[in-house]
N, C-alpha and C positions, 0 to 999 in steps of 0.2 A: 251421295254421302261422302263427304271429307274426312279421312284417319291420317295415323301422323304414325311416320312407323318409328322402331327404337330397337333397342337392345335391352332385353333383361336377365336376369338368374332364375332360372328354374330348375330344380330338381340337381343342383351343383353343375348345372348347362347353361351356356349363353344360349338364348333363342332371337329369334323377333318377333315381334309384339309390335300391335297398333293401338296408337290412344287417340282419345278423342278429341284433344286440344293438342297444340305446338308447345304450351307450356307443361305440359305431362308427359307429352315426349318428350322433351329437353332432360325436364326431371328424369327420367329413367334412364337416358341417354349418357348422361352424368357418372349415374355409376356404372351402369355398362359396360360402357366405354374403356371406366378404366380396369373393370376386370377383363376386358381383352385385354390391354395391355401387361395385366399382370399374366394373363395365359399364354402372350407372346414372349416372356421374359421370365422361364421359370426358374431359371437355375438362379437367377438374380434374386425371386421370389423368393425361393427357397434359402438362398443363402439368408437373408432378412431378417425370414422369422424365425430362422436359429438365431439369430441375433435377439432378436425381442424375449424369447424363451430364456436366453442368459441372462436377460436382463433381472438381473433378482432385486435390485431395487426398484423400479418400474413394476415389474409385475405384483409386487410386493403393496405396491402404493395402488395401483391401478385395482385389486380384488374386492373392494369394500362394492366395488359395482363393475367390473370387467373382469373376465376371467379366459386365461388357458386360447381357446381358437377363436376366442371373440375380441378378446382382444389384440391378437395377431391380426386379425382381419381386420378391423377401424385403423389401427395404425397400417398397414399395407394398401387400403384403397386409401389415406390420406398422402402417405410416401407417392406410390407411383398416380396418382391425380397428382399431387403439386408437381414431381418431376415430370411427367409428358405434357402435361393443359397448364399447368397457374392455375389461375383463378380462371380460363375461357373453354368454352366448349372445347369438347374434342374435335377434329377434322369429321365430317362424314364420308370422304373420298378415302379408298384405297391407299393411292400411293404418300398423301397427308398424313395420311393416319399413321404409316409407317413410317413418313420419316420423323411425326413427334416423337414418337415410340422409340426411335432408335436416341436421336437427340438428347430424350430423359433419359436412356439407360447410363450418359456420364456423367448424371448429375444424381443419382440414388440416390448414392450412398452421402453426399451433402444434406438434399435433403430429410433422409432417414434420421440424419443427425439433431436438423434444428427441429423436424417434426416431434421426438421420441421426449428430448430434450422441452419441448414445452408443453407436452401432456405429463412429462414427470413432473412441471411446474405447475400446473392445474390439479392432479393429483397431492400433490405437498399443500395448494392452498383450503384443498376440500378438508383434508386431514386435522389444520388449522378451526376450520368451522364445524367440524365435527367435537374437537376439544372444548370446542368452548360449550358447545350445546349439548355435553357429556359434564360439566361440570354439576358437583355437587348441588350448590345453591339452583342448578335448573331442573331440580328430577321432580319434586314437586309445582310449585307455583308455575314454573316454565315448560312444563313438561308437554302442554300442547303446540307450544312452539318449537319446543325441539322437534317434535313428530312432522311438523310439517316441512321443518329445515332441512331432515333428513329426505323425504317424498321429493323435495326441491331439488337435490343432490343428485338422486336418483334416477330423476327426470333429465338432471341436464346431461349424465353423464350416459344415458341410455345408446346403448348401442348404433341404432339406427340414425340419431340424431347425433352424435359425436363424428358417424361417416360422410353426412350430408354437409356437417357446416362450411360453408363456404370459407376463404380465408380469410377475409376481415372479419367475418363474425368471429370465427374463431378467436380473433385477436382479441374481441369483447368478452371472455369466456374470464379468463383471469380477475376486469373488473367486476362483473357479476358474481365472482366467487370472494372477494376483496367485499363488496357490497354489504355482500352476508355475512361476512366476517365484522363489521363495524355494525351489523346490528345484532350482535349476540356478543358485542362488547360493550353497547351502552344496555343493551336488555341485565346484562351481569351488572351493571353499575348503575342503573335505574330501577332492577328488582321488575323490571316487566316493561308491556309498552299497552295501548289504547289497543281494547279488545275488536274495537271495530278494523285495525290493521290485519289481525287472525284472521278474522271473518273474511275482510275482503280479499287476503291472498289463494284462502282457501277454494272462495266461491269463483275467482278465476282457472283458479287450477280444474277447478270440477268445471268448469264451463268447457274451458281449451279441452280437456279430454273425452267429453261426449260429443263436443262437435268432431274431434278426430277422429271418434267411434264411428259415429254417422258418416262421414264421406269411406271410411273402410269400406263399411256396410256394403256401398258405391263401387267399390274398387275406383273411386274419381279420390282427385285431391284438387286444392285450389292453392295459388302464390298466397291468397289472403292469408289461409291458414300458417303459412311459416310468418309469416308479417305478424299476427294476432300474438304467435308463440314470441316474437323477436318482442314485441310491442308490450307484452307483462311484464319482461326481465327487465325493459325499459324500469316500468312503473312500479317495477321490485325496489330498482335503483335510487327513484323518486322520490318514493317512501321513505326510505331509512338512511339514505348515504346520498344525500341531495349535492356534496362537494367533490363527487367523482362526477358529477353533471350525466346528464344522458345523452344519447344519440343525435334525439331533436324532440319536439314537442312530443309528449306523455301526458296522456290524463285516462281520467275513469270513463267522460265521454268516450274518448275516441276510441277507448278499446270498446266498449259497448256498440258503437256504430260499427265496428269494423265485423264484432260477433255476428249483430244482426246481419248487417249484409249475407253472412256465411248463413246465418239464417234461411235468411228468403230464398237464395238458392238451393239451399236443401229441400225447400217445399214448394219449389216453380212447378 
């Protein structure tokens, strides 16, 4: 039998942990990694998230869905991940490890800067798509699309998924949020949009989250799974704001193929 060791949080403890693939390992190795690093550098730490706490416009912007240690915590493993790794694995060696570690410690506070700085920017755009899908003219006739605009919101801004995004997605986050916003501005100046658009956002979003349910179940996860999640906000985009273009090819097929696969493996 082949395991794949790693680092994870338990119980507010770094431990090790073996998973059952190199790509589950990676994945936990990810964050891990960089909560050692924040456990090596605490006065750094700590200084931060008094900084983030002062932040009374951020935190302010950030509460409609982050709050108080949670969101100290997403912005702190995104700070010290971008300042020790980038966007690349941690070192697994010793004396690697330590000198990323040391490396990032004179780049924090840079990056704590452009980090903070563009989740204040993600937050002001959500604020934007929340106004519009809080207007008047949508409390009735629109009012099932606001419910789901707001579940959308909520989803993207979910804790766990906000500490995971890698840095180009992250980069994507703005137009996804941009996306929504031009379609809660022709739905205002169209008075609605084709019921079958509801339908099918809806039935992906309930799809993506029972299959997430089911690999929980597992304690397994699959790369499919973040691809399927990356792969709707594609065909969100598709939908309704076809001039911010997407990633790369988008359709109903392909997310459908991509579910199923996640499918069959659930029931090998």
């Amino acid at each position: 039998m082949t395991v794949y060791p790693t680092l994870v949080e338990r119980d507010s403890a770094l431990w090790l942990a073996y998973e059952w693939t190199a790509a589950e390992a990676s994945r936990a190795w990810r964050a891990g990694a960089v909560r050692l690093a924040r456990a090596m550098l605490p006065a750094q730490a700590k200084d931060l998230a008094r900084s983030i706490a002062a932040d009374t416009q951020l935190v302010l912007a950030a509460s409609p869905y982050l709050r108080g240690a949670e969101l100290t915590d997403v912005l702190l493993q995104r700070v010290f991940g971008g300042a020790c790794f980038g966007d690349a694995d941690a070192p697994r060696t010793r004396t690697a490890f330590e000198q990323a570690v040391e490396q990032g410690r004179g780049s924090l506070h840079e990056v704590f800067t452009e980090i903070t700085g563009c989740a204040q920017n993600w937050f002001t755009e959500a604020r934007a798509v929340r106004r519009l899908a809080d207007d008047p003219r949508a409390r009735s006739s629109l009012a099932a699309a606001a419910a789901e605009t707001q579940a959308h919101l909520h989803r993207l801004f979910a804790a766990d998924a906000l500490a995971a995004l890698p840095g180009d997605a992250s980069r994507q986050l703005s137009r996804q949020l941009k996306a929504e916003e031009r379609r809660w501005q022709r739905l205002l100046a169209r008075g609605g949009e084709p019921p079958t658009i509801l339908r099918e956002l809806a039935d992906w979003s309930a799809r993506l989250t029972a299959l997430q349910a089911e690999l929980a179940a597992e304690q397994r996860w699959l790369p499919a799974i973040d691809e399927l999640r990356s792969w709707i906000e594609e065909y969100r985009v598709s939908l309704y704001a076809q001039e911010l273009k997407t990633l790369g090819p988008v359709s109903a097929a392909r997310l459908r193929a991509r579910a199923a696969d996640i499918g069959s493996w659930l029931t090998r």
